[in-house]
Each structure stands twice: as C-alpha cells, then as structure tokens.
Rosetta silent file (secondary structure, phi, psi, omega in degrees, C-alpha in Angstrom):
SEQUENCE: XXXXXXXXXXXXXXXXXXXXXXXXXXXXXXXXXXXXXXXXXXXXXXXXXXXXXXXXXXXXXXXXXXXXX
SCORE:     score description
SCORE:     0.000 S_00000001
   1 L     0.000  149.138 -178.764  109.761  100.690  107.779 S_00000001
   2 L  -132.847  137.988  176.863  110.953  100.027  104.294 S_00000001
   3 L   -56.683  138.002 -177.537  109.461   97.731  101.692 S_00000001
   4 L   -62.872  -16.360  179.013  111.468   94.520  101.552 S_00000001
   5 L   -81.790  -11.288 -179.060  111.940   95.062   97.825 S_00000001
   6 L   -82.554  148.783  177.549  113.969   98.236   98.423 S_00000001
   7 L   -59.464  140.917  177.886  117.778   98.127   98.614 S_00000001
   8 L    63.790   15.400  179.674  119.133   97.782  102.179 S_00000001
   9 L   -73.689  -29.670 -176.953  115.636   97.199  103.579 S_00000001
  10 L  -105.884  121.003  176.518  116.598   93.875  105.116 S_00000001
  11 L   -89.487  122.503 -174.037  119.323   93.808  107.751 S_00000001
  12 L  -101.978  -22.314 -176.202  121.002   90.414  107.567 S_00000001
  13 L   -82.773  118.493 -179.363  123.811   90.659  110.112 S_00000001
  14 H   -55.801  -36.130  179.548  122.711   89.464  113.586 S_00000001
  15 H   -69.085  -36.905  175.677  125.165   91.832  115.294 S_00000001
  16 H   -65.469  -40.019  177.833  123.794   94.823  113.355 S_00000001
  17 H   -64.407  -43.730  177.581  120.286   93.790  114.358 S_00000001
  18 H   -58.612  -42.684  178.647  121.399   93.513  117.992 S_00000001
  19 H   -62.191  -42.121  178.313  122.839   97.021  117.744 S_00000001
  20 H   -65.257  -42.109  178.912  119.562   98.360  116.312 S_00000001
  21 H   -64.436  -41.448  177.375  117.504   96.677  119.028 S_00000001
  22 H   -59.260  -43.379  177.340  119.823   98.106  121.671 S_00000001
  23 H   -59.644  -43.386  179.529  119.310  101.577  120.191 S_00000001
  24 H   -59.762  -44.711 -174.852  115.541  101.065  120.303 S_00000001
  25 H   -77.325  -48.253 -175.092  115.588  100.007  123.941 S_00000001
  26 H   -75.089  -39.114 -174.566  118.283  102.278  125.350 S_00000001
  27 H  -105.399   -2.799 -176.499  117.575  105.433  123.350 S_00000001
  28 L    50.506   49.310 -176.026  113.860  104.960  122.623 S_00000001
  29 E  -149.709  158.507  170.659  114.693  105.673  119.003 S_00000001
  30 E  -128.308  152.002  177.304  114.978  104.135  115.572 S_00000001
  31 E  -108.144  126.047 -178.434  117.220  105.225  112.734 S_00000001
  32 L   -70.697  168.575 -178.777  115.597  105.534  109.335 S_00000001
  33 L   -63.087  -22.946  177.767  117.122  104.093  106.179 S_00000001
  34 L   -99.262   15.098  170.570  118.399  107.577  105.316 S_00000001
  35 L    90.018    5.073  179.703  120.073  107.991  108.735 S_00000001
  36 L   -84.628  124.453  178.253  117.529  110.150  110.571 S_00000001
  37 E   -86.878  128.658 -178.169  117.136  109.157  114.233 S_00000001
  38 E  -123.183  127.824  176.537  113.531  109.345  115.409 S_00000001
  39 E   -72.252  139.056  179.327  112.403  109.106  119.030 S_00000001
  40 L  -163.867  157.883  172.461  109.577  106.621  119.608 S_00000001
  41 L   -82.481  134.239  179.881  108.164  104.222  122.166 S_00000001
  42 L  -108.500  124.352 -179.998  109.188  100.644  121.461 S_00000001
  43 L  -116.839  -26.858 -178.959  106.773   97.903  122.476 S_00000001
  44 L  -145.663  159.961  172.727  107.692   94.970  120.233 S_00000001
  45 L  -120.344  130.172 -179.927  110.419   93.661  117.975 S_00000001
  46 L  -102.638  124.863  176.560  109.371   91.917  114.760 S_00000001
  47 L  -117.670  118.584 -179.831  111.539   89.083  113.455 S_00000001
  48 L   -78.384  119.204 -177.221  110.570   87.691  110.066 S_00000001
  49 L   -70.596  -14.577 -179.964  110.770   83.913  110.211 S_00000001
  50 L   -88.475    2.878  178.618  111.272   83.584  106.460 S_00000001
  51 L   -76.191  142.529 -176.809  114.668   85.292  106.612 S_00000001
  52 L   -59.846  -31.194 -179.635  117.618   83.011  105.889 S_00000001
  53 L  -101.439   18.206 -173.012  119.301   84.013  109.197 S_00000001
  54 H   -56.198  -43.847 -178.011  116.092   84.017  111.281 S_00000001
  55 H   -66.241  -45.382  179.004  117.200   81.301  113.698 S_00000001
  56 H   -63.564  -40.742  178.370  120.617   82.887  114.283 S_00000001
  57 H   -63.074  -45.032  179.130  119.021   86.323  114.722 S_00000001
  58 H   -60.808  -43.079  178.353  116.513   84.907  117.217 S_00000001
  59 H   -63.672  -43.533  179.692  119.321   83.236  119.192 S_00000001
  60 H   -60.526  -46.818 -179.672  121.380   86.433  119.178 S_00000001
  61 H   -69.297  -36.261  177.671  118.466   88.518  120.440 S_00000001
  62 H   -62.059  -45.400 -179.756  117.470   85.877  122.992 S_00000001
  63 H   -69.427  -22.009 -178.857  120.993   85.823  124.421 S_00000001
  64 H   -89.134  -18.844 -170.457  121.034   89.634  124.426 S_00000001
  65 H   -58.409  -37.016 -179.026  117.625   90.128  126.090 S_00000001
  66 H   -67.576  -23.807  179.452  118.886   90.036  129.676 S_00000001
  67 H   -80.591  -18.724 -176.339  121.270   92.900  128.934 S_00000001
  68 H  -108.991   -1.081  179.373  118.493   95.146  127.656 S_00000001
  69 L   -94.281    0.000    0.000  115.780   94.481  130.265 S_00000001
C-alpha cells in the first residue's frame, strides 16, 4: 500500500486495475510501487468510491469477475 498523497499511488486506468487484480488472483501476488512482486493470499479487493473513475472501475471488475473465479 502507498499513501494516496504519493506519486503513482492511485491507479486510474480501469484496464490497469483489471490487470493488477488478475495478477492477484492468478499469481497470488502483488507488485509493489517499486516493481517488487510479493507472494500473498488475496481475500478482498478494495475499491475507493471517492475515485473519479470508481463506477467505471467497478463495472470493469464486475464484468471481469467470472473470468477470475
């Protein structure tokens, strides 16, 4: 996690977010802001509702969910 005030902390592109979620689910990993891939168990995905693209991101992930389950 990165503080929202830090550069590049917020991913705005729905397709990039979909790619990150896919990595979490398929590889059981997350990639840090400095590019280090870390293995971890993923139990939830957090979507901040105050993001300008929140609705589009939610729709993208909703439509993608059947491919990752």
């Amino acid at each position: 996690m990165v503080a929202r005030t830090e550069p590049n902390a917020i991913i705005e592109d729905p397709e990039e977010i979909k790619s990150r979620v896919n990595e979490m689910v398929e590889e059981h990993a997350v990639t840090s802001i400095n590019g280090v891939k870390m293995k971890t168990d993923i139990h939830t995905i957090c979507l901040h509702g105050d993001h300008i693209n929140a609705v589009q991101i939610a729709k993208t992930l909703y439509n993608f969910k059947d491919k990752i389950n």
